[in-house]
C-alpha positions as CSV (number, residue, x, y, z in Angstrom):
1,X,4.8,-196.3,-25.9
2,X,6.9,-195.5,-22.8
3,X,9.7,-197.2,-24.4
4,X,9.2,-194.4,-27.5
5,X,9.4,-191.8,-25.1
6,X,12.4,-193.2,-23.0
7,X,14.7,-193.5,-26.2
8,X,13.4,-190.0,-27.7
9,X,11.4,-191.9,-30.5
10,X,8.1,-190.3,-31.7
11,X,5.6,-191.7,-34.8
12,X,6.1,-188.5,-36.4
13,X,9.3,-189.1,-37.7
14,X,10.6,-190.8,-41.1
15,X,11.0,-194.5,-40.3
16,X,14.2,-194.9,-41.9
17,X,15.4,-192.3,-39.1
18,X,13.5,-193.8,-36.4
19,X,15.4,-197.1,-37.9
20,X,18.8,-195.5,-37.7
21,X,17.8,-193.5,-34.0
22,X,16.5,-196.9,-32.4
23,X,19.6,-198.8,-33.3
24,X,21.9,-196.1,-31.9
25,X,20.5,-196.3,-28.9
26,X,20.2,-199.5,-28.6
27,X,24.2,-200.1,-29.4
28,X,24.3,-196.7,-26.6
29,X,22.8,-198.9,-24.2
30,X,24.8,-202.2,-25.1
31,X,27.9,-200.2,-24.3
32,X,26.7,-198.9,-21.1
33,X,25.7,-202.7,-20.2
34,X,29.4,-204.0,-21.3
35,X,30.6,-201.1,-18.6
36,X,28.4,-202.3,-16.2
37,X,29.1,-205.9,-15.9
38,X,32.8,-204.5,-15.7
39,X,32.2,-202.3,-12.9
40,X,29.5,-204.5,-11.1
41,X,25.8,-203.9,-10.2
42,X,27.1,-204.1,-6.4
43,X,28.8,-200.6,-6.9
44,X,25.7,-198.8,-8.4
45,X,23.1,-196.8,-5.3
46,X,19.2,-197.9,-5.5
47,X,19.2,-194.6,-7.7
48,X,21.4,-195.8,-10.4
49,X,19.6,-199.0,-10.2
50,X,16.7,-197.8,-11.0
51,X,18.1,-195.2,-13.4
52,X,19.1,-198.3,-15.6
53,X,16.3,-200.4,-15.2
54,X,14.1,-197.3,-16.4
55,X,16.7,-197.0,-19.6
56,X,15.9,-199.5,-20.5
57,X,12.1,-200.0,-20.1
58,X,11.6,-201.8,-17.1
59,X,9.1,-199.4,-14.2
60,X,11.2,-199.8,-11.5
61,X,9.4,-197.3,-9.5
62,X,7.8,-199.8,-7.1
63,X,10.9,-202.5,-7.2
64,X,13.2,-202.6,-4.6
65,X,16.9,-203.1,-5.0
66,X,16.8,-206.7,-5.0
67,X,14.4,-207.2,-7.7
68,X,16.2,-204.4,-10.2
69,X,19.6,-206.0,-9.5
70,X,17.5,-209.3,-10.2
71,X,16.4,-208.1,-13.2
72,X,19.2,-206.4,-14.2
73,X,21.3,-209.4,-13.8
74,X,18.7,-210.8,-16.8
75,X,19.1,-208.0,-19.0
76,X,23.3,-207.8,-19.3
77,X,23.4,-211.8,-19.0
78,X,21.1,-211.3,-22.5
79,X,22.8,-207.8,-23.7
80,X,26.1,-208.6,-23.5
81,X,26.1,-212.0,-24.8
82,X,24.6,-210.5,-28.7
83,X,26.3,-208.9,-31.1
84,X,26.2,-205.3,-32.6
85,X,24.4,-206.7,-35.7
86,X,21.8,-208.5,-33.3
87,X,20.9,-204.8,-32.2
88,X,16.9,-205.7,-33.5
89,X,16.7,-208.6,-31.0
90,X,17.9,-206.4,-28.1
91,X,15.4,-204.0,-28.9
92,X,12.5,-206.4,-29.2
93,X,13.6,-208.2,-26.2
94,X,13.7,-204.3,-23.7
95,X,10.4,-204.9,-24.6
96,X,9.6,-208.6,-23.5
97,X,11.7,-208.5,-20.5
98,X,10.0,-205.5,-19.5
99,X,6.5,-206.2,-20.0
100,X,6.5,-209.7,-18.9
101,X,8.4,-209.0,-15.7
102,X,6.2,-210.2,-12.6
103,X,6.7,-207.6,-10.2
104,X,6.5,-205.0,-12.4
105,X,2.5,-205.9,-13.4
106,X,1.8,-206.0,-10.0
């Protein structure tokens, strides 16, 4: 549900354009991961950090900078290592990373 509202999806819609609206964000966010593992987590502040973890469905409102780097690290070691056509696993995986993070349950 927070994910839905994150990427400006809502039930309400046709599915075929929630379809084409998820994966263009998804492919969005896939470019903004390729840019930064270019540029380097080390460069981004504790707000950009969090900023990305929260685009892409992590609650990184009680995570320090350690464990969003950490977890950050995950995500583009995963994101940039698929494909454009593999834009269904990166979606479903925002969503397993996210959720089954320890520190972000606690």
């Amino acid at each position: 549900k927070a994910l839905s509202q994150v990427l400006f999806l809502t039930p309400h819609l046709p599915a075929f354009f929630l379809r084409r609206r998820l994966r263009s964000h998804v492919l969005e966010i896939r470019h903004l991961d390729r840019a930064m593992l270019r540029l380097g987590l080390g460069q981004l502040s504790e707000e950009e950090l969090k900023a990305a973890c929260y685009l892409r469905g992590l609650n990184s409102t009680h995570l320090g900078m350690s464990e969003c780097r950490a977890w950050l690290e995950q995500w583009l070691g995963l994101s940039c290592k698929l494909q454009a056509s593999e834009a269904s696993l990166l979606a479903n995986s925002m969503v397993l990373l996210s959720l089954n993070y320890v520190r972000a349950k606690e």
